[in-house]
N, C-alpha and C positions, 0 to 999 in steps of 0.2 A: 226412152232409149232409142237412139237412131237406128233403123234398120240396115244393113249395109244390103250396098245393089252393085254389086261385084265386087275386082278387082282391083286394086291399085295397078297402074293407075284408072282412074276411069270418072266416071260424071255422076253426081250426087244429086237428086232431087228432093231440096228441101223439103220436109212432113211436119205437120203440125208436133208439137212436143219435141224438135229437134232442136240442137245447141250443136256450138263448134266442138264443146268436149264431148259429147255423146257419138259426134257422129267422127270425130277422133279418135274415141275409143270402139268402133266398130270400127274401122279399116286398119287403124295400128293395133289394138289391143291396150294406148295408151292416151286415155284423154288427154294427157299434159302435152302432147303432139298438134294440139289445134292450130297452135302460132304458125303450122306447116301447111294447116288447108286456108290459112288467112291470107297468108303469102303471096300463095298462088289463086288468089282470090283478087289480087289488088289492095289488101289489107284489110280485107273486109273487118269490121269491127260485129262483136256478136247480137249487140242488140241490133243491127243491121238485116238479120236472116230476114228473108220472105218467104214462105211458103209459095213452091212452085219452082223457088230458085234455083238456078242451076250451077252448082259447085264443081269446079276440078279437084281431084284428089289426087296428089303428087304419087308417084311411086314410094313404098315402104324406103326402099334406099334412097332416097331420096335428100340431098342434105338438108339440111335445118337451114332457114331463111337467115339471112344477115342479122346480127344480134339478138339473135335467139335464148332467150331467157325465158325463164317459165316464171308466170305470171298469174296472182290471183284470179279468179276468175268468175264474174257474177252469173248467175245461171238465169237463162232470161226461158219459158216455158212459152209458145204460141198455140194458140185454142181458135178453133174457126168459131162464128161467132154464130 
Protein backbone atom coordinates (compact mmCIF):
# COMPACT_ATOMS: atom_id res chain seq x y z
CA UNK A 1 0.00 0.00 0.00
CA UNK A 2 1.37 3.42 -1.10
CA UNK A 3 1.99 5.66 1.74
CA UNK A 4 0.59 9.04 0.90
CA UNK A 5 3.18 12.31 1.47
CA UNK A 6 0.56 14.94 1.33
CA UNK A 7 -1.73 16.79 -0.38
CA UNK A 8 -3.11 16.82 -3.67
CA UNK A 9 -1.92 18.42 -5.33
CA UNK A 10 1.55 17.67 -4.70
CA UNK A 11 4.81 15.05 -5.60
CA UNK A 12 4.80 11.44 -5.05
CA UNK A 13 7.98 9.54 -4.47
CA UNK A 14 7.80 6.25 -5.84
CA UNK A 15 8.43 3.31 -2.63
CA UNK A 16 9.18 -0.09 -3.20
CA UNK A 17 5.77 -2.16 -3.17
CA UNK A 18 3.96 0.96 -4.82
CA UNK A 19 1.51 0.75 -7.89
CA UNK A 20 -0.45 3.40 -9.76
CA UNK A 21 -3.73 1.96 -7.90
CA UNK A 22 -2.25 1.96 -4.40
CA UNK A 23 -0.86 5.11 -4.60
CA UNK A 24 -4.44 6.34 -6.31
CA UNK A 25 -5.95 5.06 -3.57
CA UNK A 26 -4.02 7.00 -0.90
CA UNK A 27 -4.62 10.44 -2.33
CA UNK A 28 -8.23 9.85 -3.81
CA UNK A 29 -9.48 7.19 -1.53
CA UNK A 30 -10.09 5.53 -4.97
CA UNK A 31 -7.69 3.21 -6.84
CA UNK A 32 -9.65 3.18 -10.02
CA UNK A 33 -8.40 7.15 -10.27
CA UNK A 34 -4.84 5.95 -11.48
CA UNK A 35 -5.58 6.81 -15.18
CA UNK A 36 -5.50 10.42 -13.42
CA UNK A 37 -1.83 10.12 -11.82
CA UNK A 38 -0.93 8.57 -15.52
CA UNK A 39 -1.92 11.53 -17.16
CA UNK A 40 -0.27 13.70 -15.72
CA UNK A 41 2.56 11.69 -15.78
CA UNK A 42 2.98 11.69 -19.51
CA UNK A 43 1.06 8.30 -19.58
CA UNK A 44 3.13 6.68 -17.54
CA UNK A 45 2.13 3.03 -18.03
CA UNK A 46 2.36 1.02 -14.49
CA UNK A 47 4.92 -1.47 -15.07
CA UNK A 48 6.88 1.74 -15.94
CA UNK A 49 7.12 2.80 -12.00
CA UNK A 50 10.73 3.27 -10.67
CA UNK A 51 11.50 3.46 -7.26
CA UNK A 52 12.68 6.94 -6.46
CA UNK A 53 10.39 8.35 -9.23
CA UNK A 54 8.87 11.22 -8.97
CA UNK A 55 5.14 11.44 -9.66
CA UNK A 56 2.72 14.62 -9.96
CA UNK A 57 -0.48 14.05 -8.23
CA UNK A 58 -3.31 16.11 -9.96
CA UNK A 59 -5.56 17.87 -7.47
CA UNK A 60 -8.75 15.62 -6.16
CA UNK A 61 -10.99 18.05 -8.41
CA UNK A 62 -9.15 17.49 -10.84
CA UNK A 63 -10.86 16.41 -14.17
CA UNK A 64 -10.43 12.90 -15.44
CA UNK A 65 -7.86 12.83 -18.38
CA UNK A 66 -9.33 12.57 -22.13
CA UNK A 67 -11.00 9.29 -22.50
CA UNK A 68 -10.98 8.27 -19.31
CA UNK A 69 -12.33 4.76 -18.72
CA UNK A 70 -11.41 2.51 -16.06
CA UNK A 71 -9.52 -0.22 -16.90
CA UNK A 72 -8.36 -3.57 -15.69
CA UNK A 73 -5.38 -3.32 -14.16
CA UNK A 74 -2.20 -5.71 -13.58
CA UNK A 75 -0.70 -5.15 -10.19
CA UNK A 76 3.01 -5.00 -10.76
CA UNK A 77 4.78 -5.18 -6.75
CA UNK A 78 8.78 -3.82 -6.75
CA UNK A 79 11.27 -5.26 -4.02
CA UNK A 80 14.76 -3.66 -3.85
CA UNK A 81 16.98 -6.55 -4.52
Amino acid sequence: MARKQGDPPTIHAVETGDTLFDIAQAYYGDGNQWPKISAANGNIQPQSLQIGQQLQIPAVDSPPPKGFEIEPLTAYTFRTS
